[in-house]
Backbone bond lengths (Angstrom), bond angles and torsions (degrees), N, CA, C in turn:
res aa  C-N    CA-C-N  psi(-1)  N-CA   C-N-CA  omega(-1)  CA-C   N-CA-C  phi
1 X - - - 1.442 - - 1.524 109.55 -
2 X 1.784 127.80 80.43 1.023 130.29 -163.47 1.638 116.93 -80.47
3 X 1.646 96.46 -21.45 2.199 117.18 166.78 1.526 96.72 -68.84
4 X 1.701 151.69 -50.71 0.981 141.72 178.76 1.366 125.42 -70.90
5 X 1.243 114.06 -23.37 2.005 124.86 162.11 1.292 104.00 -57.08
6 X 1.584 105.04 -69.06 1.530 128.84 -174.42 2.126 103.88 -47.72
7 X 1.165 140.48 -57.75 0.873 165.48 160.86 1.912 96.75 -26.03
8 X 1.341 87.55 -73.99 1.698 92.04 -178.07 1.684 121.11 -68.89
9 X 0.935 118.57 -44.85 1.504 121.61 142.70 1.389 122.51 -3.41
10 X 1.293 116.51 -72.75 1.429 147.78 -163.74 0.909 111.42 -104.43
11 X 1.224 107.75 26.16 2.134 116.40 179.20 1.585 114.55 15.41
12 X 1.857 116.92 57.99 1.218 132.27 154.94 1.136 117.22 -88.41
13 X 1.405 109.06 101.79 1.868 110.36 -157.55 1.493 74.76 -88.90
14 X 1.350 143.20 -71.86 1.223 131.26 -171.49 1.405 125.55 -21.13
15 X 1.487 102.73 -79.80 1.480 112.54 171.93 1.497 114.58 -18.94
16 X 1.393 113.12 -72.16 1.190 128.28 178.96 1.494 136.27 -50.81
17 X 1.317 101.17 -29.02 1.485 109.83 140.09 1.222 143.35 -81.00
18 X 1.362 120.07 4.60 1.322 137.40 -159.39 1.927 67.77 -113.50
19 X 0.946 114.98 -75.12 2.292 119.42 -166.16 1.213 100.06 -26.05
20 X 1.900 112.48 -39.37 1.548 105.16 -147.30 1.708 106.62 -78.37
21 X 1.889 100.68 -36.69 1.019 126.95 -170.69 1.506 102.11 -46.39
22 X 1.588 109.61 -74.22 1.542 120.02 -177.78 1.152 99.44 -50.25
23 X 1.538 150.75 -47.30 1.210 144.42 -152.26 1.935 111.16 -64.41
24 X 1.088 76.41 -51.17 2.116 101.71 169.48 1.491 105.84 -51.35
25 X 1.503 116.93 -73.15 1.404 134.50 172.12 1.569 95.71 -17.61
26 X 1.214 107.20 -96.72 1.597 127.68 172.91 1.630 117.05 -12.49
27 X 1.576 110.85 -44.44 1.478 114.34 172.52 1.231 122.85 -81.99
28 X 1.361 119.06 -29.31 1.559 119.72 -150.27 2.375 80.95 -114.51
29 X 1.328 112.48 24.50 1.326 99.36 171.10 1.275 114.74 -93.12
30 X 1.521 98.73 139.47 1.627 108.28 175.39 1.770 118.10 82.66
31 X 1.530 94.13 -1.25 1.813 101.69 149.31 1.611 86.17 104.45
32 X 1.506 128.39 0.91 1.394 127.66 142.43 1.603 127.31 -26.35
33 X 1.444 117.70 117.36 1.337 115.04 177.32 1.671 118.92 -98.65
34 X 1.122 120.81 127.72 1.407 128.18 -179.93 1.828 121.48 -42.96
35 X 1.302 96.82 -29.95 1.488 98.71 -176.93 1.556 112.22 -135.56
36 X 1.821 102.95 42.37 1.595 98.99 -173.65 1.754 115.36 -72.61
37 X 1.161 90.68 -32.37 1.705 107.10 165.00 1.919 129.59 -48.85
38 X 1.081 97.78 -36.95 1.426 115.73 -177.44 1.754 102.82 -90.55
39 X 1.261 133.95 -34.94 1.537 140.44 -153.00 1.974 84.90 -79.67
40 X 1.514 117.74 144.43 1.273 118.50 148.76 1.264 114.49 -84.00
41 X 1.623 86.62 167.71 1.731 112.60 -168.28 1.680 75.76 -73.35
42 X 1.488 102.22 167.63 1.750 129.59 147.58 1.332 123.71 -91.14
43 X 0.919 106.90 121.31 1.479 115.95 167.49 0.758 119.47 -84.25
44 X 1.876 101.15 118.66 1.740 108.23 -173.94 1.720 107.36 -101.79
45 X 1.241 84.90 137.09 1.943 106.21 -175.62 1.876 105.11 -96.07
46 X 1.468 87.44 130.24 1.945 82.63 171.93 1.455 100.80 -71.71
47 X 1.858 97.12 147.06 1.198 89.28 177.44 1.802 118.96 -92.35
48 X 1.468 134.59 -162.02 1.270 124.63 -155.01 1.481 124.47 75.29
């Protein structure tokens, strides 16, 4: 993210929240989760 380096650099607190914003947008589109990769499976137990 070379607009959020650039951004922080240049003490554009705006900007830089505006990068982070779209950056998020971009991940979490279409009901995509940011950290589905990282979360464990569940372990399912029979029940009884």
């Amino acid at each position: 993210m070379r607009l959020l380096r650039l951004a922080v650099e240049i003490q554009r607190w705006d900007l830089a929240a505006h990068t982070i914003v779209l950056a998020s947008a971009k991940v979490l589109k279409n009901g995509d989760r940011p950290y589905a990769g990282k979360s464990k499976a569940k372990k399912r137990r029979p029940n009884g």
